[in-house]
C-alpha positions as CSV (number, residue, x, y, z in Angstrom):
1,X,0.0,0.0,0.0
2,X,3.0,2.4,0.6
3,X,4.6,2.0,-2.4
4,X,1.4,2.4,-4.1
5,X,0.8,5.8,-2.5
6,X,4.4,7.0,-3.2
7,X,4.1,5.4,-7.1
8,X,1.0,7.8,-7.5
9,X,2.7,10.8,-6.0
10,X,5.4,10.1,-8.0
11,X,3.3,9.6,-10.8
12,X,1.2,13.0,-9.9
13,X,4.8,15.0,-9.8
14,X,5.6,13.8,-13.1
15,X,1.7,14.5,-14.8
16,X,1.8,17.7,-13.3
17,X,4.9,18.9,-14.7
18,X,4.4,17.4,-17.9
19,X,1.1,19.6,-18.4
20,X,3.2,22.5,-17.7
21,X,5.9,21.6,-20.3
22,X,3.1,20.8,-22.7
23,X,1.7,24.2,-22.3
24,X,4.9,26.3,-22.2
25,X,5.4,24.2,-25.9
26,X,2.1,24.8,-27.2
27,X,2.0,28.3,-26.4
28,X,5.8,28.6,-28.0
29,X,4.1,26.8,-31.3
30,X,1.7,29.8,-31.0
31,X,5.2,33.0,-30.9
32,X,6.5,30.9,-33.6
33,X,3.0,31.6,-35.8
34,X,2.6,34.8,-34.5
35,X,6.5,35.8,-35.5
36,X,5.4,34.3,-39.3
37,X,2.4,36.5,-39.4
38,X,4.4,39.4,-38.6
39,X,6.8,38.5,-41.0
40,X,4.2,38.5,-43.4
41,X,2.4,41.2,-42.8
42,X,6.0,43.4,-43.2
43,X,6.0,41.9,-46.5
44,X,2.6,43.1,-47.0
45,X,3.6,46.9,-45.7
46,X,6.6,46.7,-48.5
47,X,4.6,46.1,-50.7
48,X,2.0,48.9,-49.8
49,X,5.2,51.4,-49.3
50,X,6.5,50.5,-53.0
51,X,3.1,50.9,-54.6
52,X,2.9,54.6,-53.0
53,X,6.7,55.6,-53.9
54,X,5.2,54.5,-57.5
55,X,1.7,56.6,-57.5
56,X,4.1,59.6,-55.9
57,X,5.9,59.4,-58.8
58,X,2.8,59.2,-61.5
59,X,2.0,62.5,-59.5
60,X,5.0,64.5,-59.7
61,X,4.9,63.2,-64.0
62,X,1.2,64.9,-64.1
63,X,2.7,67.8,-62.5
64,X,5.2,68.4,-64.9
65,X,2.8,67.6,-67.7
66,X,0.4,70.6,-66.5
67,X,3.2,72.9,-65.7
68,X,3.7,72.4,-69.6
69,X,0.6,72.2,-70.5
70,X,0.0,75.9,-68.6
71,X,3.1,77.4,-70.1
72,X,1.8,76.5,-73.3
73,X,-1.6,77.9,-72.4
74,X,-0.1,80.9,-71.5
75,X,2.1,81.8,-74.7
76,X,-0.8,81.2,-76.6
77,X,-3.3,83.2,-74.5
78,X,-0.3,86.5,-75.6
79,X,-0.2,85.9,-79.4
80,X,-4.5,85.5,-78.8
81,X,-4.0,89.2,-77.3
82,X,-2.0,90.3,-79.8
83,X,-4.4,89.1,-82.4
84,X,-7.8,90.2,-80.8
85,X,-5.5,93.6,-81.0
86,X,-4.6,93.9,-84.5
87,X,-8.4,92.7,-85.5
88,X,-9.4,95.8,-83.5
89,X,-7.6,98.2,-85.2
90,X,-8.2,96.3,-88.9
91,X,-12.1,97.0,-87.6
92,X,-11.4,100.7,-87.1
93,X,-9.4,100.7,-90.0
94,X,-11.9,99.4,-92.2
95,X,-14.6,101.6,-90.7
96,X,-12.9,104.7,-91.5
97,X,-12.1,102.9,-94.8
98,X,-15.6,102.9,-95.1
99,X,-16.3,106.3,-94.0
100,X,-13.8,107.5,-96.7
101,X,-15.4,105.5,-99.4
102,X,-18.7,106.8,-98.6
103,X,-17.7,109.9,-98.8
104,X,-15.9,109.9,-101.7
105,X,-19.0,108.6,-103.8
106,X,-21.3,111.3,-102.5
107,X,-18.4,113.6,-103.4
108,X,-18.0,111.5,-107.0
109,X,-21.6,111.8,-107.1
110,X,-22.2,115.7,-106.0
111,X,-19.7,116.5,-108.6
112,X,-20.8,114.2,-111.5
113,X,-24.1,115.8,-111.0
114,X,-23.0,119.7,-110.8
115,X,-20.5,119.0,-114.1
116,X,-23.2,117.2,-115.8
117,X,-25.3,120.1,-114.9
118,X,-23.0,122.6,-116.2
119,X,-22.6,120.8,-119.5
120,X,-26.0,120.5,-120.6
121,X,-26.4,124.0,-120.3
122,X,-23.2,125.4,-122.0
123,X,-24.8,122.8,-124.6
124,X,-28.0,124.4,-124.5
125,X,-26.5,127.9,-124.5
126,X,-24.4,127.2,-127.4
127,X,-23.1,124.0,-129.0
128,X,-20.9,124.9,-130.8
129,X,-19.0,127.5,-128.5
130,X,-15.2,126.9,-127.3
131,X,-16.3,127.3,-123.4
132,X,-18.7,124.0,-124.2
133,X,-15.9,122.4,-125.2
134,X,-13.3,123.0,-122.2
135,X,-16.5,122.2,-119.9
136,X,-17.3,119.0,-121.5
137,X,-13.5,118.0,-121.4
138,X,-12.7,118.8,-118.0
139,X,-15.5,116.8,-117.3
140,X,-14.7,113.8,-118.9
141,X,-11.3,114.3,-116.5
142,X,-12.9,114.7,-113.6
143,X,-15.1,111.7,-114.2
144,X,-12.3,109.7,-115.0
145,X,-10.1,110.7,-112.1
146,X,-13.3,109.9,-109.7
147,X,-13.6,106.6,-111.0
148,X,-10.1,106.1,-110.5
149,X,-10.4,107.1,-106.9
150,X,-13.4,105.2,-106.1
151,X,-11.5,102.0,-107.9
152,X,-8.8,102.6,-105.6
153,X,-10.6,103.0,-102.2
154,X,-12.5,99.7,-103.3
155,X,-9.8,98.2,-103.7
156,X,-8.3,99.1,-100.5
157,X,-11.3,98.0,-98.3
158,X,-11.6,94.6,-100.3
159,X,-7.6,94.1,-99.1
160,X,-8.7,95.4,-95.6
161,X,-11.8,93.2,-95.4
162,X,-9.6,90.0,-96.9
163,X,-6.9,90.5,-94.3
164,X,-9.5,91.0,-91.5
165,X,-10.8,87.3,-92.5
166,X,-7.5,86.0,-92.5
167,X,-6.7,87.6,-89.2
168,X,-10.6,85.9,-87.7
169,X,-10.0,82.4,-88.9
170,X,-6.1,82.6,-87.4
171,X,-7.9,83.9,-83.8
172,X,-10.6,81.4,-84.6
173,X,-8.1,78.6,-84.7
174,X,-5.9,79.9,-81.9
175,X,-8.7,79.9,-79.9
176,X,-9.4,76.4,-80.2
177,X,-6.5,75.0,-79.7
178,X,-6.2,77.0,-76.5
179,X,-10.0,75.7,-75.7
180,X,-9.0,71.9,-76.6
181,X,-5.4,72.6,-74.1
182,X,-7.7,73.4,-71.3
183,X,-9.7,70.8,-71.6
184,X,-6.3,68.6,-71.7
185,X,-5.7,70.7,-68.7
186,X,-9.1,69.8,-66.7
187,X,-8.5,66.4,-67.6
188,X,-5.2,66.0,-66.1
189,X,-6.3,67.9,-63.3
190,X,-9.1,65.3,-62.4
191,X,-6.4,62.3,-63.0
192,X,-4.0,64.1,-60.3
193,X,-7.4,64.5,-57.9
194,X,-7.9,61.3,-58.4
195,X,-4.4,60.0,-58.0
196,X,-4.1,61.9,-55.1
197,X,-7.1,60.5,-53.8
198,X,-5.7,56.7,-54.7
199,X,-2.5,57.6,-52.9
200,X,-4.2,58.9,-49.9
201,X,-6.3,55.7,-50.2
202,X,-3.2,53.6,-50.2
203,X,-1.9,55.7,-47.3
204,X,-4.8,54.9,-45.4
205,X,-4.4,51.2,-45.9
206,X,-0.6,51.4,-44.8
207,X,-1.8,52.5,-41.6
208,X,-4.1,49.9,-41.3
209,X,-1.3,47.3,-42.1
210,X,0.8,49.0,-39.8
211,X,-1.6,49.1,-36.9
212,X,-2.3,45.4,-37.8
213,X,1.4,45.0,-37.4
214,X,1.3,46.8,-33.7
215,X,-1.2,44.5,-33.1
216,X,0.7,41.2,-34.1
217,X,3.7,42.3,-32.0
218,X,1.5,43.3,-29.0
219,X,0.2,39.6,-29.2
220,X,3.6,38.2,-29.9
221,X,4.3,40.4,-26.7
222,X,1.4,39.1,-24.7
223,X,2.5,35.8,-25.3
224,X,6.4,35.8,-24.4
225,X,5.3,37.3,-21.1
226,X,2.5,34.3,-21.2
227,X,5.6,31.7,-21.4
228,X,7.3,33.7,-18.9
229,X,4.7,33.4,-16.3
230,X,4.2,29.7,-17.4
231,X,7.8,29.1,-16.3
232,X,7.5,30.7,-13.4
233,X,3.7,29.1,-12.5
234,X,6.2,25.7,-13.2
235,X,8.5,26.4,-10.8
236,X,5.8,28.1,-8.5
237,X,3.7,24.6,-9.3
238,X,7.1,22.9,-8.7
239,X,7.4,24.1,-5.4
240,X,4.4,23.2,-4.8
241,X,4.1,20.1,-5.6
242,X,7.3,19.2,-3.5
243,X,5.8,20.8,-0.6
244,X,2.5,18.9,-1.1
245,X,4.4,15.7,-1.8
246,X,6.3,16.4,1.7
247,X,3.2,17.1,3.4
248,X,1.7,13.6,1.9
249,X,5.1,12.3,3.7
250,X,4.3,13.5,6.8
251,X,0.6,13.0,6.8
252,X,2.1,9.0,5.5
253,X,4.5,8.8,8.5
254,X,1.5,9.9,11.0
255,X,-1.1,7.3,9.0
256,X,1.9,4.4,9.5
257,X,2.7,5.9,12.8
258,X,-1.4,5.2,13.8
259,X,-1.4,2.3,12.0
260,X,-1.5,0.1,14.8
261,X,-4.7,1.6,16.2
262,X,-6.4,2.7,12.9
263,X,-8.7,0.5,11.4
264,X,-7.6,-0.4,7.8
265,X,-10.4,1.0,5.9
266,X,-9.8,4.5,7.4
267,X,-5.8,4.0,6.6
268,X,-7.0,3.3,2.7
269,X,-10.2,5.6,2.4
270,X,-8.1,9.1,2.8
271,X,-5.3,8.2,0.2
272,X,-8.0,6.5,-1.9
273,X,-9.9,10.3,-1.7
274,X,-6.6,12.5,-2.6
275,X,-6.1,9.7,-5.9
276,X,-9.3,10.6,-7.2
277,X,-9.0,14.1,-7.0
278,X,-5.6,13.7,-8.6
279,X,-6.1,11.9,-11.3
280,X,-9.6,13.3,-12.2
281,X,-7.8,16.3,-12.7
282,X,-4.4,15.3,-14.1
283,X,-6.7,13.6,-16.9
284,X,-8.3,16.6,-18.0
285,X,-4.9,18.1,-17.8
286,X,-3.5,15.9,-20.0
287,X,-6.8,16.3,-22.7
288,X,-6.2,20.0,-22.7
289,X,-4.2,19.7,-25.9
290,X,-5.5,23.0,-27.9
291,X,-3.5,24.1,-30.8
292,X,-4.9,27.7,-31.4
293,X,-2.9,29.1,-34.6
294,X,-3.9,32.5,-36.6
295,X,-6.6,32.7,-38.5
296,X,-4.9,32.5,-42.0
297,X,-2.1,30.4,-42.5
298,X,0.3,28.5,-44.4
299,X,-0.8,25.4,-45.8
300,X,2.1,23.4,-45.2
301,X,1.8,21.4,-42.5
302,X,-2.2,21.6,-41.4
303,X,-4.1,18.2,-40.7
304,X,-7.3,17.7,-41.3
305,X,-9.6,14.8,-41.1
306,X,-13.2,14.2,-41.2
307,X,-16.2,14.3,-38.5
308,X,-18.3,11.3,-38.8
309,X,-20.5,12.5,-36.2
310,X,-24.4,13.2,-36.1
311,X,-24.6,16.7,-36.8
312,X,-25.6,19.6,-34.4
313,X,-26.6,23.2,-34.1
314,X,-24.9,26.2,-35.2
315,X,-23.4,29.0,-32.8
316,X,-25.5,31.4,-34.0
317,X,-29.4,31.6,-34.7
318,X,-29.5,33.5,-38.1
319,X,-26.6,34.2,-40.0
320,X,-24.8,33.7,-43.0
321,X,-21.5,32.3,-44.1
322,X,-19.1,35.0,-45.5
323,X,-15.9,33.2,-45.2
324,X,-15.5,29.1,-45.8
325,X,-13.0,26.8,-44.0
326,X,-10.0,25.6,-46.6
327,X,-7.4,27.0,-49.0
328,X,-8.3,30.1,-50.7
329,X,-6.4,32.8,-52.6
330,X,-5.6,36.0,-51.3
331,X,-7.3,38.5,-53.9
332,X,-5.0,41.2,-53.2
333,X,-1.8,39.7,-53.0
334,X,-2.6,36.4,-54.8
335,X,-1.2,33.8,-52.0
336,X,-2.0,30.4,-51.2
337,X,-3.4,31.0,-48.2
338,X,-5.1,28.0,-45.5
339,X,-8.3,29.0,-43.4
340,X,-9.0,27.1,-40.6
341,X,-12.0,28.6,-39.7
342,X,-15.2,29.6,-41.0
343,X,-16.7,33.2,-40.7
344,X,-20.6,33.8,-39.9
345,X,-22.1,36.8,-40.5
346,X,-24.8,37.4,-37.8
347,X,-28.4,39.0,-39.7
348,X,-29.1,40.7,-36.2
349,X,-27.1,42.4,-33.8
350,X,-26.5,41.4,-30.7
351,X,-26.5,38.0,-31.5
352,X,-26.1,35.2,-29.0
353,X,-23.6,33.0,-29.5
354,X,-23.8,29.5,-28.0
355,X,-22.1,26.6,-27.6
356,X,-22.7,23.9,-30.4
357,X,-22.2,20.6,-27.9
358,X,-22.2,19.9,-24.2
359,X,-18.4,20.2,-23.0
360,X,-16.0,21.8,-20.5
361,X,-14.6,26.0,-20.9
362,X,-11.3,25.1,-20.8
363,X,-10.1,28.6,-22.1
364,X,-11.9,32.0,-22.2
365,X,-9.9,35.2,-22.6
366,X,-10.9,39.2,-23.5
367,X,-9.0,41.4,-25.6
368,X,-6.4,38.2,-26.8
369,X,-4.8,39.9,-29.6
370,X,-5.5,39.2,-33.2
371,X,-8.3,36.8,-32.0
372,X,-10.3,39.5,-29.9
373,X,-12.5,37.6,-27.1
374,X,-12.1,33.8,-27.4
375,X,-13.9,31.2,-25.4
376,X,-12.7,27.3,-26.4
377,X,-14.9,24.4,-25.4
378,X,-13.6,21.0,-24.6
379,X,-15.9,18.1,-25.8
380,X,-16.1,14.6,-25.8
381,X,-13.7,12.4,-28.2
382,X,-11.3,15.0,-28.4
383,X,-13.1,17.4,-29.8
384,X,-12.9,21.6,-29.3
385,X,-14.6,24.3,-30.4
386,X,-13.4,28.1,-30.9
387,X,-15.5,31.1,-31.0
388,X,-12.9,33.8,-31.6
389,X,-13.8,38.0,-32.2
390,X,-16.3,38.1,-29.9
391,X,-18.0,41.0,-29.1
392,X,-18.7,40.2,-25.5
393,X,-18.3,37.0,-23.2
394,X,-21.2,36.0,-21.2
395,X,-20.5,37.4,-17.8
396,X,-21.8,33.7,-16.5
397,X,-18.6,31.8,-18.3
398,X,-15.7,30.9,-16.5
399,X,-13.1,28.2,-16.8
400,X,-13.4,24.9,-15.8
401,X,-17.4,25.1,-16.3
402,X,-19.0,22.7,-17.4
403,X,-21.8,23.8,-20.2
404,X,-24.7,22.2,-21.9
405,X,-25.8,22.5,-25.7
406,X,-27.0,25.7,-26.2
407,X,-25.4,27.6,-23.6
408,X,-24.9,31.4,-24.3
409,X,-21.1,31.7,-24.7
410,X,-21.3,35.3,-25.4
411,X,-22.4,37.7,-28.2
412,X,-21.8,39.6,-31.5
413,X,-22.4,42.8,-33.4
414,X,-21.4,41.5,-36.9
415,X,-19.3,38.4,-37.6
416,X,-18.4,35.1,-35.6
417,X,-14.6,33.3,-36.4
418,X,-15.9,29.8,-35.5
419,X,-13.4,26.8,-35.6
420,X,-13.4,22.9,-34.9
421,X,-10.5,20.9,-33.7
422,X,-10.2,17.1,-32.9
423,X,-6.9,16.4,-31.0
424,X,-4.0,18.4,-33.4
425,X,-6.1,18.2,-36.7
426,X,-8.6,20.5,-37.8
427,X,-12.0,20.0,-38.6
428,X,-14.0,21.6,-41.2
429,X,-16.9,23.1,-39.2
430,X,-19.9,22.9,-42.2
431,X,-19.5,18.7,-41.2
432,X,-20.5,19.5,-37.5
433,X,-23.3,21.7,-37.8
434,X,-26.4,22.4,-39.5
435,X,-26.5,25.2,-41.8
């Protein structure tokens, strides 16, 4: 019976400490995924940071482009000027042109009409004096010289009037090429508006990228400092454990000390009590083998196998699935990419979320990085279930609890990360519930 009881303590030293091991290891398994992620996602910020060093680029090009575009504008908008001036002073010109020609036919006119007058009286007077005949001479002169004139000042306007059409269609033409330039200007104008837009778009998702980055290295950080307090909860648990183990010893040396006068069944019946307690616990310990990686991942290296199971509820009451479990392709960044979860968008807010099976909480945690709030159910045949970005945990859960089927786990505004697991392979969820 004594080596019995020492053999279990022995064996409870040994369980004991091999649950913390096992822990400090899986959470290690966890900084190693973590530091891949982050790796990752500072090849996705490189990327972001090259494709914004290229649109700054496209910018500065359109600036030049309009800079040119404007000088050109410009030079043309002074030989416009100087154009729109000379047509105004071949408009005046021609107007006094006119006035001159006007006014040199009423004079043609006036004295056509007082020589003609003149003649046909000297012809009536006498026909055949001399004076008749100097009249009727100068008068052809005269006539002649005002034709002359008059031909002259047509032909001057008719130059005048040609040039001023030459000089319209030139300002005509100028004018819209300058017209068609600032519409090439407008347009280059909108694509740096909208460029700057796209950069300041691309901007925006840096910081995101970076702030998803703080995030990954905040978690990465939360979890060194959970392996350091797992060390020191082993050698905490250590000590412990050697001080129970001595106090067993003594408690032994007083039960063999007593023997004598203690009935057997009382010698048996507390030992037999502790061993229950023990290994009821160290058994659960030992079943507690949760391997909780990112969300997207690699696909090297993930197990997966099939649940042959009868089928049960779903976490949430009305919903939709927005995101399914498997390899899928990163649209942005076109990556093989693993999802080991599914998403469900909840139709109403506020949704409860429940668990899908009876089992144990064996893990429920706010604010746990990249992951949000996460509860994890232990079920039967090595089973677990992971609710992960919840909104809220139900007040009522705590670890160590054992739930029923339809327990309210906790709740969400918009989407649910829900994930299966059966001892270290993953499960794809749409085989253990309805949808």
């Amino acid at each position: 019976m004594i080596k019995i009881f020492f053999l279990l303590i022995l064996a409870n030293s040994l369980i004991f400490s091999s649950n913390i091991d096992k822990k400090i290891k899986q959470n290690k398994e966890i900084l190693n995924s973590s530091s891949e992620k982050q790796e990752s996602t500072n090849l996705k910020i490189k990327e972001l940071a090259d494709k914004i060093e290229a649109q700054n680029s496209n910018i500065m090009n359109l600036e030049k482009d309009i800079k040119q575009i404007n000088d050109d504008i410009e030079q043309h908008q002074k030989l416009l000027e100087e154009q729109k001036n000379k047509l105004l002073e071949l408009k005046s010109k021609s107007t006094e042109l006119i006035k001159e020609k006007n006014s040199n036919e009423e004079e043609i006119v006036n004295t056509i009409i007082e020589e003609f007058s003149i003649s046909m009286a000297l012809k009536l007077a006498s026909e055949n004096s001399l004076q008749e005949l100097i009249d009727s001479e100068i008068y052809t002169l005269l006539s002649e010289h005002s034709k002359e004139k008059v031909t002259k000042l047509n032909n001057n306007y008719d130059a005048v009037s040609s040039s001023t059409k030459v000089n319209q269609k030139e300002i005509e033409k100028i004018s819209s090429y300058i017209e068609d330039r600032q519409k090439t200007k407008d347009k280059l104008t909108n694509l740096k508006q909208k460029h700057s837009s796209s950069l300041s778009s691309l901007e925006s998702q840096h910081k995101s990228y970076q702030e998803e980055l703080n995030k990954v290295v905040k978690q990465q950080e939360s979890l060194k400092n959970l392996l350091a307090e797992l060390n020191i909860l082993k050698e905490e648990e250590n000590k412990k454990a050697a001080a129970r183990e001595e106090e067993k010893r003594r408690k032994l040396q007083e039960l063999l000390a007593a023997k004598k006068n203690t009935p057997k069944e009382v010698v048996v019946e507390e030992p037999q009590e502790i061993q229950t307690a023990d290994v009821r616990n160290q058994k659960f310990a030992k079943d507690l083998n949760l391997d909780v990686r990112k969300i997207g991942s690699s696909t090297d290296g993930v197990k997966i196998v099939s649940y042959k199971g009868a089928k049960t509820i779903a976490p949430l009451k009305s919903f939709k699935v927005v995101k399914n479990f498997g390899t899928y392709y990163d649209p942005v960044y076109k990556i093989k990419l693993f999802n080991e979860s599914i998403v469900l968008k909840s139709n109403e807010p506020k949704s409860k979320v429940v668990s899908v099976l009876n089992g144990k909480v064996v893990y429920a945690k706010k604010n746990a990085g990249m992951l949000d709030n996460v509860v994890i159910i232990q079920h039967e045949g090595g089973l677990h279930t992971i609710y992960s970005h919840l909104d809220e945990i139900s007040p009522t859960l705590v670890v160590g609890k054992w739930i029923k089927q339809g327990y309210v786990v906790g709740r969400v505004d918009n989407s649910l990360t829900f994930q299966v697991t059966k001892d270290s392979s993953h499960i794809n969820p749409r085989e253990l519930i309805n949808l």
